[in-house]
N, C-alpha and C positions, 0 to 999 in steps of 0.2 A: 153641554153648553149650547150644540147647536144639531140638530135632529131633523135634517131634510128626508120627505122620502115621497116620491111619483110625483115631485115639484114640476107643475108647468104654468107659463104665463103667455099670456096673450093680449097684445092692440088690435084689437079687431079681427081680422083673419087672418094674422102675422105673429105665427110664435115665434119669443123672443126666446120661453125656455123651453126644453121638453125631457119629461121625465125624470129629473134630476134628483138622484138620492145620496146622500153623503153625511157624517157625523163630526161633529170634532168636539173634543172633550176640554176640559178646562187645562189651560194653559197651553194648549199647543198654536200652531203656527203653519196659516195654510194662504196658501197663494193661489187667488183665484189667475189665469190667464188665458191670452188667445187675444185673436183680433178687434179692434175697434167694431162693436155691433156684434160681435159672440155672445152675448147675452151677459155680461159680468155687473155692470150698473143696474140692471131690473134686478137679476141675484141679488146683490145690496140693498136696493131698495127694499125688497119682499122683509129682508130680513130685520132691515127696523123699523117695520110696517110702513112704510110711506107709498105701499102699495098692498093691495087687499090678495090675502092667501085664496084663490077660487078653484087651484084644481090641485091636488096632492094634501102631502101635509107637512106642517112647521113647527118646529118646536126653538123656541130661544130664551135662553135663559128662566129654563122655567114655565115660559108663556107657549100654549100652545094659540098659533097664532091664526090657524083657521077658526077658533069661537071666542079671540078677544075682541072684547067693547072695546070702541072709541073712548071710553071710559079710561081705560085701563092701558092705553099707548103709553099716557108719561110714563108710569109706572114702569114700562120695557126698557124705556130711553132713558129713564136716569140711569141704568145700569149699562148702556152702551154707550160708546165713543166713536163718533161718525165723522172721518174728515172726507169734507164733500169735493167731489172734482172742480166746481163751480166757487167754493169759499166757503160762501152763503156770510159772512161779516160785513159787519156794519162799517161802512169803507168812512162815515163822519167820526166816528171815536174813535175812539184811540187804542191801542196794541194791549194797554192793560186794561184799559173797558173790556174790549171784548174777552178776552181771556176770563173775565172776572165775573162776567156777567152770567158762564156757565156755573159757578160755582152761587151768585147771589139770587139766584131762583130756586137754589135748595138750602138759603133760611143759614150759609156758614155763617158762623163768628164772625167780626170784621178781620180779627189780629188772625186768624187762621187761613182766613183766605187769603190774606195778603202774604203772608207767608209761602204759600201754596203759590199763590200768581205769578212771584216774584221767582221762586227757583223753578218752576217751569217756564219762563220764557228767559232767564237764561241760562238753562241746560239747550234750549232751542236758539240761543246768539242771540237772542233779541234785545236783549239789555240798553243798547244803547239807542232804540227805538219805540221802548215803554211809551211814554207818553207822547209820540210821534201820533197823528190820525193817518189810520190803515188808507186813506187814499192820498195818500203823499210814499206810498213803500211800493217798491215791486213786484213784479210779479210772484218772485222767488220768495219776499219777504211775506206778500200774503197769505200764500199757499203754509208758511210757518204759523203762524198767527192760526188759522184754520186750525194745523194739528195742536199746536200747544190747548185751543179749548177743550179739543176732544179729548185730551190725555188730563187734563186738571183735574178731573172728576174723581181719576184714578178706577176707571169703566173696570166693571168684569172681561167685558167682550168690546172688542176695537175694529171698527170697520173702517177701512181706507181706501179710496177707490184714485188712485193711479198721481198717489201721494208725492210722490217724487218729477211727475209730468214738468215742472217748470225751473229742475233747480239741476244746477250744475254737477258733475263726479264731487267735487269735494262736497257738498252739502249733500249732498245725496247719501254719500258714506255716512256724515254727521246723522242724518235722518236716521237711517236707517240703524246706529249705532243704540239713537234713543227708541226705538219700536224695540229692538231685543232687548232693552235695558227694563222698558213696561213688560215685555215676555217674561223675563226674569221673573221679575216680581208676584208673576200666577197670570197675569192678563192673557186672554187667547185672542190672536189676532189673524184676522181675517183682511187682505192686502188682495186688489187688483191691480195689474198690471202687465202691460205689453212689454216691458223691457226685461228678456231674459236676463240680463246681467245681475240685477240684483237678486236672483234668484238662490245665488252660490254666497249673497251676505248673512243668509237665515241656514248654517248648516242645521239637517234636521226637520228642517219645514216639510210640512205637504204641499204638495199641487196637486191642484184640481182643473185641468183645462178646458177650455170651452169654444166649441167650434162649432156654426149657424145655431147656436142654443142645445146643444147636446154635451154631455162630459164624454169626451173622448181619450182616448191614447195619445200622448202629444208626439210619439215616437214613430207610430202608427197610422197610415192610412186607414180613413174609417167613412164609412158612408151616415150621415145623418138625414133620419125621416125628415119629411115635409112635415108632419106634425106627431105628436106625440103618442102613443098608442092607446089604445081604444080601452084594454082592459086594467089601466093605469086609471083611468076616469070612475068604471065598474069597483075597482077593491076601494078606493076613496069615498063611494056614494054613502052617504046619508041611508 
């Protein structure tokens, strides 16, 4: 499903990653972690291209993603499910617009999607705020609304980047009840997050930590280069 290997990324003369190789295979359950700025968001990013593969190499879902066209992004994203730290929802419509709208740009049925729309947001509580518009809900209920689009697709591969950041121990539990419930089901998901706690909700999960942009030992003292190594740049060359 997912095929990192001598992954590093860069803003300028500030690596965010360096050298990061890692796999995970379909259906499993890995948690990226470590501190705000460890590099966990560019990680996500790289991986449903919303940023360009320029040093290592990537493979997702099939695409290897250092020689895809611009062409050929959708084609990546319709099989992933990205709940973004930020929303990204159209806060004037409404809880079932937006949920619905992930599904009415790949051409569903109307009576299937509605079907779809309506048991995904409320397995997600949201029921009673369907036709509510997302800038009249909370913080907690946005952040809902977020996942439920990402998950309607029913993605191969599910990216969440610190999913749980604005919602209380009980929602959180509920949250995290439906990620292993889409686990279940064969989805592989891919969770960042600074709160060790829910780490012991996925028994079975991987972690993967990340400390100044390196995968480190999270048990372990570990020194991380200033930048990535030299002969990681040499085996990736062209």
């Amino acid at each position: 499903m997912v095929e990192a290997r001598h992954l590093s990324y860069s803003f300028g003369s500030q690596w965010a990653l360096k050298d990061i190789s890692f796999s995970l295979g379909k259906g499993e359950f890995l948690f990226l972690t470590g501190h705000s700025g460890a590099g966990k968001t560019t990680l996500l990013r790289l991986l449903y291209a919303a940023l360009p593969v320029t040093r290592g190499r990537l493979s997702v879902c099939g695409f290897e993603l250092s020689r895809l066209p611009k062409s050929r992004v959708p084609d990546l994203r319709r099989r992933i499910g990205v709940v973004f730290q930020d929303f990204k929802i159209l806060p004037r419509r409404t809880v079932y617009d937006n949920v619905a709208l992930a599904l009415e740009v790949r051409g569903m049925a109307r009576h299937l999607l509605d079907r779809r729309v309506r048991a995904v947001i409320r397995a997600l509580g949201l029921e009673p705020k369907a036709y509510s518009t997302c800038d009249k809900l909370s913080g907690g209920e946005q952040q809902r609304v977020a996942i439920a689009r990402s998950m309607v697709t029913n993605p191969s591969l599910i990216l969440a980047d610190e999913p749980t950041g604005n919602l209380d121990q009980d929602l959180t539990t509920h949250l995290m009840s439906i990620f292993r419930q889409f686990h279940s089901y064969g989805a592989s998901v891919i969770m960042a997050t600074h709160n060790r706690e829910i780490l012991d909700m996925v028994p079975g999960a991987r972690i993967l930590h990340l400390e100044d942009g390196c995968a480190v030992d999270a048990d372990k003292d570990a020194v991380c280069p200033a930048e990535p190594p030299a002969e990681a740049a040499v085996e990736d060359a062209p």
